[in-house]
C-alpha positions as CSV (number, residue, x, y, z in Angstrom):
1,X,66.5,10.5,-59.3
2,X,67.9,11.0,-62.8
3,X,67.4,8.9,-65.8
4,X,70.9,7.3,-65.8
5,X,70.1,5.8,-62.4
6,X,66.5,4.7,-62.6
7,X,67.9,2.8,-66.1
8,X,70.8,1.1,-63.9
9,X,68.5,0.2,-60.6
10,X,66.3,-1.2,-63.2
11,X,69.1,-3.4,-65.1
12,X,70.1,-4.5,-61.7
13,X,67.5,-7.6,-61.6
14,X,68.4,-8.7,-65.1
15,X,72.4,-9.1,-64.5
16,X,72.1,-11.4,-61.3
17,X,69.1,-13.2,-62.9
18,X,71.7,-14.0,-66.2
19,X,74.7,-14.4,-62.9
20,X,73.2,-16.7,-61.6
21,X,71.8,-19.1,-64.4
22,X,75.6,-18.8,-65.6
23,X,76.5,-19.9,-62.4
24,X,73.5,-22.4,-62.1
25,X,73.7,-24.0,-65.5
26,X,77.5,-24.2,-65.3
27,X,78.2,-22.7,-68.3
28,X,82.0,-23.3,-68.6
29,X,80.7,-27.3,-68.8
30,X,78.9,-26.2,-71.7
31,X,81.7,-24.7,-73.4
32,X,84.0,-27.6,-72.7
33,X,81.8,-29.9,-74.0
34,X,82.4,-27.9,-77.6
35,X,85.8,-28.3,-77.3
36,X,85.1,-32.4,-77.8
37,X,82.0,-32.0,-79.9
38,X,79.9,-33.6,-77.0
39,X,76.7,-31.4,-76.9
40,X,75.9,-30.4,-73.6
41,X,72.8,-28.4,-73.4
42,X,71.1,-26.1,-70.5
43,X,68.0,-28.4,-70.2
44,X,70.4,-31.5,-69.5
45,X,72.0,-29.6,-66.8
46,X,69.2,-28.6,-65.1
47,X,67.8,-32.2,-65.7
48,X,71.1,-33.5,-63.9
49,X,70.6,-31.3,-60.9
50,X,66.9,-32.1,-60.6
51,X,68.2,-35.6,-60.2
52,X,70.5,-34.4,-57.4
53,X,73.3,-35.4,-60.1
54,X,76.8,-33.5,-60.0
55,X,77.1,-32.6,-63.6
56,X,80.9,-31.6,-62.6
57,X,81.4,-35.0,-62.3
58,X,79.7,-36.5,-65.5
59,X,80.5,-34.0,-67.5
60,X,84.2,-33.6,-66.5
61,X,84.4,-37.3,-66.9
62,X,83.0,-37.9,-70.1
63,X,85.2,-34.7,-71.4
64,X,88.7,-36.8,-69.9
65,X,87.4,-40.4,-71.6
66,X,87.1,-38.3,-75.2
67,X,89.9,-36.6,-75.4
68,X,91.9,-39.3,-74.4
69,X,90.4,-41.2,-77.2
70,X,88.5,-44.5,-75.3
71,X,87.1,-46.9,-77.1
72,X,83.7,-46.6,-75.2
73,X,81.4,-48.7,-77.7
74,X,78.6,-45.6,-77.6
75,X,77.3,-44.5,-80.5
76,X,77.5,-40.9,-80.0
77,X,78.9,-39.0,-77.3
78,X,75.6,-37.9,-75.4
79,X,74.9,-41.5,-74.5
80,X,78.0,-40.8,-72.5
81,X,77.0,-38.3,-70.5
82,X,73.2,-40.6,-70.1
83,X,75.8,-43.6,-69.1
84,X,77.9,-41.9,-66.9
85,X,74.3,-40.4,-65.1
86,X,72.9,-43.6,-64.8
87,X,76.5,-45.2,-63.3
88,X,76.2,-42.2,-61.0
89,X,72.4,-42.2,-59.7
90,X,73.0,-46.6,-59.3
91,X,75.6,-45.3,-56.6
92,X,78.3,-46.0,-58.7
93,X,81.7,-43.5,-58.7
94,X,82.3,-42.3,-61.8
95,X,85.4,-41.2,-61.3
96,X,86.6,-44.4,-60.7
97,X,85.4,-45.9,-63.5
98,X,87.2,-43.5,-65.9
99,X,90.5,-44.0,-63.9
100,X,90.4,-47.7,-64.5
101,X,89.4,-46.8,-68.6
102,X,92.4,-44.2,-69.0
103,X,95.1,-46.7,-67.1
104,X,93.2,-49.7,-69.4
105,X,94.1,-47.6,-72.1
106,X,97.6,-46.4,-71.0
107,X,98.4,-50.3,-70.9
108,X,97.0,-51.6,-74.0
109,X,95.0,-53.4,-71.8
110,X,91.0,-54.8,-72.7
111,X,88.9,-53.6,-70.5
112,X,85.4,-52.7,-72.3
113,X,83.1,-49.9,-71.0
114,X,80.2,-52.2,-69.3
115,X,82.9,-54.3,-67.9
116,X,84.7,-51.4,-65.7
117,X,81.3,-50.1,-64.6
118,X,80.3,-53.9,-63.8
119,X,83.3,-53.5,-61.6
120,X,83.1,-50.2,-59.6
121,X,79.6,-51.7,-59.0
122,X,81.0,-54.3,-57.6
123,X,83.4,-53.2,-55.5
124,X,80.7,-50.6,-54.2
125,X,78.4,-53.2,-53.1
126,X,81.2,-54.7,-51.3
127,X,82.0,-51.2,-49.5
128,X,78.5,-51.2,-48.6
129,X,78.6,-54.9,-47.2
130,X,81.4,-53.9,-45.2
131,X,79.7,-51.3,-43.4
């Protein structure tokens, strides 16, 4: 074998190693998160998946309530994404929760933070009763 192609068979681990953690850590989350100054870090990602959390789903969502410009009643936007986890691993839908916040929103209507997830709760416990 020549030089050129023992360098390449031995470069081959290292670029699916860094494929996959790009794939793993999700990093277009990461770069979305910028675009709304909410700091989303490897080590929460991999926290969130260790939890069996989808942190599409948190993420995503906390990204749509910023830019949209909620009134949320957090005091920075990491204790969002923590929030949103929380809502999640309680069996609560997330995405539900962040519908009923944009449409509060779209009608001028008051409808705080702990009170829509106080809802969705709700309502999922009553899914659940009905099973």
């Amino acid at each position: 074998m020549d030089l050129t192609t023992l360098i390449l068979l031995m470069l081959i681990p290292e670029i699916l190693f860094i494929l996959f953690m790009i794939w793993y850590l999700r990093l277009h989350l990461i770069l979305k998160g910028m675009e709304v100054k909410l700091a989303v870090t490897p080590t929460m990602l991999i926290g969130m998946r260790l939890r069996r959390v989808n942190p599409d789903i948190i993420v995503l969502n906390a990204i749509k309530l910023l830019k949209a410009g909620v009134n949320l009643q957090v005091r920075n936007p990491e204790e969002l994404l923590q929030i949103l986890e929380g809502h999640f691993l309680a069996g609560g839908n997330v995405a539900r929760v962040t519908a009923a916040m944009l449409e509060a929103k779209n009608r001028a209507a008051s409808l705080s933070f702990s009170e829509a997830r106080a809802i969705d709760m709700k309502m999922v416990c009553e899914e659940e009763r009905e099973k």
